[in-house]
C-alpha positions, -999 to 999 in steps of 0.1 A, spaced: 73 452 -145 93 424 -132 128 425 -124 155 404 -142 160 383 -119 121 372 -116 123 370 -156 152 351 -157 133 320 -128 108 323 -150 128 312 -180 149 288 -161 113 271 -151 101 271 -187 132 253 -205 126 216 -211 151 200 -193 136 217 -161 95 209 -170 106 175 -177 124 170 -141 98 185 -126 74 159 -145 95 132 -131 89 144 -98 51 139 -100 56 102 -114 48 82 -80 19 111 -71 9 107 -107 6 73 -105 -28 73 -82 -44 102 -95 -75 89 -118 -80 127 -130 -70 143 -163 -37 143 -170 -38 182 -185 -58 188 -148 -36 169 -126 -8 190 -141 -26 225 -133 -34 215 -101 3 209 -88 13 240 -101 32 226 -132 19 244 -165 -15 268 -167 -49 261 -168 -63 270 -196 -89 260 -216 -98 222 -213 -99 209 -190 -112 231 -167 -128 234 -130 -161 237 -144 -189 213 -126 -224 204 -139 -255 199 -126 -278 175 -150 -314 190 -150 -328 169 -180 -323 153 -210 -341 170 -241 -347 136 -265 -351 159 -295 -318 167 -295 -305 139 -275 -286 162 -253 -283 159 -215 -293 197 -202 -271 208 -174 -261 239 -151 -230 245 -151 -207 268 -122 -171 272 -110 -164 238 -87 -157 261 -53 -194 278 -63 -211 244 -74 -198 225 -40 -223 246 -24 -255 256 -49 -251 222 -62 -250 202 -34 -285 184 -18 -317 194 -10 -304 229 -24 -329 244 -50 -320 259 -84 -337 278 -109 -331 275 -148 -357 292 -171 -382 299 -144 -382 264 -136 -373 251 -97 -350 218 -99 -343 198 -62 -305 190 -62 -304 154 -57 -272 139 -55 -239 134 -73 -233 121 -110 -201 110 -132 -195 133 -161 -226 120 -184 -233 120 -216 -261 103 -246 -249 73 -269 -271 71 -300 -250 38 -304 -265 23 -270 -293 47 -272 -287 57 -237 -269 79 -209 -236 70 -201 -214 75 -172 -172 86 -179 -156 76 -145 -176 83 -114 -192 106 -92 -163 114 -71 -126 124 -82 -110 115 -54 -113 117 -16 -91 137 3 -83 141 39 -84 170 60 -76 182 98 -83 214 114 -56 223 137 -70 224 171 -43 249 183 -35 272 154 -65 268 131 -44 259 99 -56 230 80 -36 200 73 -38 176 37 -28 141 41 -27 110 23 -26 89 52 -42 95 82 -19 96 114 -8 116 143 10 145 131 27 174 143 12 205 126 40 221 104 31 257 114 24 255 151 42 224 158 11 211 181 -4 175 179 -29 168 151 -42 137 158 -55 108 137 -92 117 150 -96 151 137 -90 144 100 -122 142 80 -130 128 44 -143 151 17 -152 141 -17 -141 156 -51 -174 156 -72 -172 150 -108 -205 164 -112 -243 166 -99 -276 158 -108 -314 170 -100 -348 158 -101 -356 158 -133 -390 165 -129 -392 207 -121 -404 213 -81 -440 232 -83 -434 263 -76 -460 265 -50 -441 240 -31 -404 257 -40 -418 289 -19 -428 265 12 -394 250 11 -372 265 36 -339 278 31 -313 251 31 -279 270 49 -248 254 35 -221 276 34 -186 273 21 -154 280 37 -122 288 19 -88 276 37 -55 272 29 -31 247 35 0 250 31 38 249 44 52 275 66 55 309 49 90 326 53 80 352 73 99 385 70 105 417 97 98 449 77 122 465 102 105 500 101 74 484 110 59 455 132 51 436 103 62 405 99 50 393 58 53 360 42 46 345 6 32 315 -2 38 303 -31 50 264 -45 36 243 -15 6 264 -14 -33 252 -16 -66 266 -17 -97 246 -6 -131 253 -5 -149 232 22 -191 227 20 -196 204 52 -232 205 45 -265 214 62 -255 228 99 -221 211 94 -235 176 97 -220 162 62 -239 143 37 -256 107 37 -255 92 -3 -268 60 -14 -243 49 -42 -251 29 -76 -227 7 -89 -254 1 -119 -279 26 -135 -311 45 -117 -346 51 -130 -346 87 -130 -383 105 -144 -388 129 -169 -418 142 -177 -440 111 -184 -408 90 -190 -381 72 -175 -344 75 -188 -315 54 -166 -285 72 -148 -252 51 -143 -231 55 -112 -249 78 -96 -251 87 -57 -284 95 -45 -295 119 -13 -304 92 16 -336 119 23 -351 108 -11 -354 73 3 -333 59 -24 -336 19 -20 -310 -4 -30 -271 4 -33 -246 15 -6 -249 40 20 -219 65 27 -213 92 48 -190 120 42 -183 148 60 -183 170 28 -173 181 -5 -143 199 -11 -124 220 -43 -87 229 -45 -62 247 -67 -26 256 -57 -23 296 -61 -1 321 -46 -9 332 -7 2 368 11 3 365 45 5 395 76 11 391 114 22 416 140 56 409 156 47 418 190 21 434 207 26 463 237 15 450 272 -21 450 278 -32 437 242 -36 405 234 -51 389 201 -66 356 208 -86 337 180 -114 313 184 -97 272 185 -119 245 193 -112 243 229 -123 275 238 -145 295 212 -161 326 232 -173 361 222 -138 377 228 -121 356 203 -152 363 179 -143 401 184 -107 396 174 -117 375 146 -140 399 136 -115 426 135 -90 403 116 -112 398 91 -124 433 88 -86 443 83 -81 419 56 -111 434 41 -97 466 40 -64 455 27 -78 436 -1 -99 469 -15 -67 489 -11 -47 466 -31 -73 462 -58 -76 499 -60 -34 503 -63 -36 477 -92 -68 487 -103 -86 455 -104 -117 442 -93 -120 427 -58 -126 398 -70 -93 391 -81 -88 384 -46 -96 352 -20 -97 372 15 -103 337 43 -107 341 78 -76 344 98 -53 316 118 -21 319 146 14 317 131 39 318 153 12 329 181 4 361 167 -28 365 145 -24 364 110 -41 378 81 -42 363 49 -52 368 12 -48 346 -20 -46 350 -56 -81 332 -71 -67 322 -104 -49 286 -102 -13 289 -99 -16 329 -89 -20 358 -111 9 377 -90 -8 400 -69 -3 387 -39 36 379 -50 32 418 -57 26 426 -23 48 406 0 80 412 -27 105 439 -22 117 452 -56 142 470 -70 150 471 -33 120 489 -18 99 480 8 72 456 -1 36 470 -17 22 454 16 41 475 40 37 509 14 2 505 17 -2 502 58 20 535 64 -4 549 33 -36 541 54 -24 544 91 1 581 85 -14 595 57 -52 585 58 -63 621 44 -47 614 8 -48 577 9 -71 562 -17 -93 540 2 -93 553 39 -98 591 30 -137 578 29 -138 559 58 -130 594 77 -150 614 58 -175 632 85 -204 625 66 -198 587 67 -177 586 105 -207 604 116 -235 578 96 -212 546 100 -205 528 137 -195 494 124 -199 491 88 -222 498 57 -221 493 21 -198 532 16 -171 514 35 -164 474 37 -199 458 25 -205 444 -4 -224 412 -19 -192 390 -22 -184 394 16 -221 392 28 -209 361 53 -187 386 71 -216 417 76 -224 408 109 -187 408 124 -169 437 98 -162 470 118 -141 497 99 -123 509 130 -115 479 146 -100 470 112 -81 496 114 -69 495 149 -57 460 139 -39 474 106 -21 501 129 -10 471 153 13 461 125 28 492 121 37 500 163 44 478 186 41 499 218 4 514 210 -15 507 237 -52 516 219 -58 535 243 -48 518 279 -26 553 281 -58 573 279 -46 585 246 -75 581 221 -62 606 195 -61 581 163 -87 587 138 -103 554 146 -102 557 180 -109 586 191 -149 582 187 -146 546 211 -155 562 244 -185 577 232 -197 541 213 -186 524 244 -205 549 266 -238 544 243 -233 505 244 -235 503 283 -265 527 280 -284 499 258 -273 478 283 -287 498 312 -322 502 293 -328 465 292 -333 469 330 -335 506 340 -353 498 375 -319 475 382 -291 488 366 -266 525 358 -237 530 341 -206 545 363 -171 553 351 -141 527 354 -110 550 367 -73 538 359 -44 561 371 -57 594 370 -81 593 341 -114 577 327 -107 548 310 -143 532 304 -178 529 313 -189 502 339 -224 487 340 -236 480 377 -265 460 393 -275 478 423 -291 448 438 -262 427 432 -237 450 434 -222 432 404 -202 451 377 -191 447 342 -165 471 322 -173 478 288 -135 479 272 -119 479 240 -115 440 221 -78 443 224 -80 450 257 -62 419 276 -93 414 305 -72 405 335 -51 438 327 -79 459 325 -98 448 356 -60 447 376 -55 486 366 -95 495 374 -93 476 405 -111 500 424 -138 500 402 -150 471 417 -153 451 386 -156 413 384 -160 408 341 -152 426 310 -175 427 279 -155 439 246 -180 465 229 -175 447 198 -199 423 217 -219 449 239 -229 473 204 -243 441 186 -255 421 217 -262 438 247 -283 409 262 -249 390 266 -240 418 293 -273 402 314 -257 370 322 -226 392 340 -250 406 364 
């Protein structure tokens, strides 16, 4: 239920004085925007979108001349940006089509007894910049130096890329034999879902080191496909129709872009560094407000991407994992309901974050990062539910479950894995989500710098880190042996040590700042530290420290 206050924005928003200003407001952004009115409206957040139009992109297959109806795929534009996009292969009705390139929104005349073309093959262009400090993304309509609005570092003109709106795609329309669709090899083009928005007001929740923010009317999500290994795409663009075969016949395509691989002649040749989708929606947002000495959080930036920042990002992502199925299971929806995206620095401190997947929000995320009636937000309910409590809690009471702590080092499909998150397998780790989610609720835990592993999560770490530097040591038994790494008065971790070289290498805990660790195991004789995030899945990376 919402309070009156909520209900009584909502009605203030709805009365027609107020839709009508806030109509005038998108006049001069209105004016350059070629898309559907009822769209463009829905995009910037102003009434719903339902019905028509819609987000929906097609993929033309064929065109049945019984009927004189174009056949066509259709998907979701964040899904068909990447199963749409060339050489990808689809299947419809057992047959294999190529994806070939991009196509206007077509349709058959009987009166000009041929396919034609509404608008063109691309919507719009729109530029985009990774920050190079904070990892945010940045949406201009003119490129320029800018100061990124969350970190406040320089975004120059050079890292802003172009990505193209499709209207729509099209495919050979002659089906690939299938004898040649099983040679083909896998095509990887994955997409990545950002968000771009302004700075969230970040709130302290004062009883815990949580600091939560809401995104909500400057707020955009974008799906990014930058194409095979990230190279972009090369089109050769029609101005005038295409002889495209079917069957034993030709029929002509207007305004089409073709794949440059097909060896398209004629037309223009463009590059692009992708294709991209967008819908404003509603974003939650988490961040720790400090961290104990000793622990440090760094994430990957594109100065300095190494496995460290990969385990951090790995555990950020893993903790957004787990905070997505808890909410889904306190409002008893699917997971679905939910975008979870990687994780980015806000005010130097990572930060998880979550969006709503309808357009313009369905109000979970506003439900967990609003205080009501004035309680503590959902967000910071369900942390102290999972970190104090985990034995009644919904969600982590099966994490800790001996059957599956005893079964389960990183993760399986009884804990975070599922189909939808398939991206993340690799890098999702239960307990290091965890670890991360109890971060946001103390800010003087020291995971275990103290010699205090007594946390549910934690407490099995020495023996994983003690079985990661024995894989280690069996990839040369004749050359290497595992020792213990002595801080204070008690065992802190296990070292891995060339006896030729006299070389060692700790084996600590991800949020373990390195040049902390190796200062209070000095006499260890140490010279690196490997996180076992990295030492459990790839224990030849400890060779190249010794």
């Amino acid at each position: 239920s919402s309070t009156p206050e909520f209900a009584a924005a909502v009605k203030a928003l709805t009365d027609t004085a107020a839709v009508m200003d806030n109509l005038g407001k998108l006049q001069e952004k209105g004016k350059e925007c070629i898309k559907p009115f009822g769209l463009f409206l829905a995009e910037n957040g102003l009434l719903p979108l339902y019905g028509m139009p819609t987000n929906i992109r097609s993929l033309y297959i064929g065109l049945d001349r019984k009927s004189k109806r174009l056949l066509s795929i259709d998907l979701p534009a964040e899904r068909a940006i990447q199963e749409f996009a060339s050489p990808q292969l689809i299947t419809r009705d057992k047959r294999v089509y190529r994806c070939q390139g991009l196509a206007p929104s077509l349709y058959y005349s009987e009166e000009k007894r041929g396919v034609q073309a509404s608008g063109q093959w691309y919507d719009e262009f729109v530029w985009i910049a990774r920050c190079p400090h904070c990892r945010s993304h940045l949406n201009l309509a003119d490129v320029a130096d800018v100061s990124c609005p969350l970190c406040g570092g320089i975004v120059t003109s050079g890292e802003f890329h172009s990505y193209a709106v499709p209207n729509g795609f099209v495919a050979n329309f002659t089906p690939v034999p299938l004898r040649e669709a099983d040679e083909e090899s896998f095509s990887s083009q994955v997409t990545d879902a950002v968000l771009v928005h302004h700075p969230a007001d970040l709130r302290h929740i004062t009883s815990l080191n949580l600091n939560l923010g809401l995104g909500t009317d400057n707020t955009f999500l974008f799906h990014l496909n930058k194409g095979p290994a990230e190279k972009g795409f090369c089109f050769t663009e029609f101005t005038g129709s295409n002889r495209w075969k079917t069957g034993k016949q030709h029929v002509s395509l207007p305004k089409v872009a073709i794949s440059s691989e097909t060896g398209a002649e004629g037309g223009v040749r463009r590059t692009i560094t992708g294709f991209i989708s967008r819908k404003k929606t509603d974003a939650a947002f988490l961040a720790p407000v400090s961290l104990a000495k000793g622990i440090s959080l760094p994430l990957p930036d594109e100065s300095e991407y190494n496995l460290r920042t990969k385990s951090i990002e790995g555990a950020a992502i893993s903790a957004t994992q787990i905070l997505t199925l808890r909410a889904c299971l306190e409002f008893d929806i699917a997971n679905s309901e939910f975008e979870t995206l990687r994780p980015k620095m806000l005010l130097h401190m990572p930060t998880i974050q979550l969006a709503d997947l309808l357009p313009n929000g369905s109000g979970f995320c506003r439900r967990l990062a609003e205080a009501r009636h004035a309680k503590k937000p959902m967000a910071a309910n369900l942390l102290e539910s999972m970190i104090f409590t985990p034995e009644s809690d919904r969600l982590v009471a099966r994490f800790i479950a001996k059957k599956h702590k005893d079964a389960c080092r990183t993760s399986c499909y009884d804990c975070l894995q599922q189909y939808d998150n398939r991206q993340f397998h690799s890098i999702l780790d239960w307990r290091l989500g965890i670890s991360f989610l109890r971060l946001l609720t103390d800010k003087d835990w020291q995971v275990g710098l103290d010699g205090n592993w007594d946390f549910f999560e934690l407490e099995d770490w020495p023996s994983h880190a003690r079985s990661a530097a024995e894989a280690i040591r069996s990839l040369l038994p004749d050359r290497l042996i595992v020792e213990k790494a002595i801080a204070d008065t008690y065992t802190i971790a296990p070292i891995v040590r060339n006896t030729i070289t006299d070389k060692g290498i700790l084996i600590g805990h991800p949020f373990w700042t390195p040049e902390d660790i190796l200062d209070r195991t000095k006499t260890s004789r140490c010279s690196d530290v490997l996180d076992s995030f990295t030492a459990l899945r790839w224990p030849f990376e400890a060779l190249k420290f010794l």
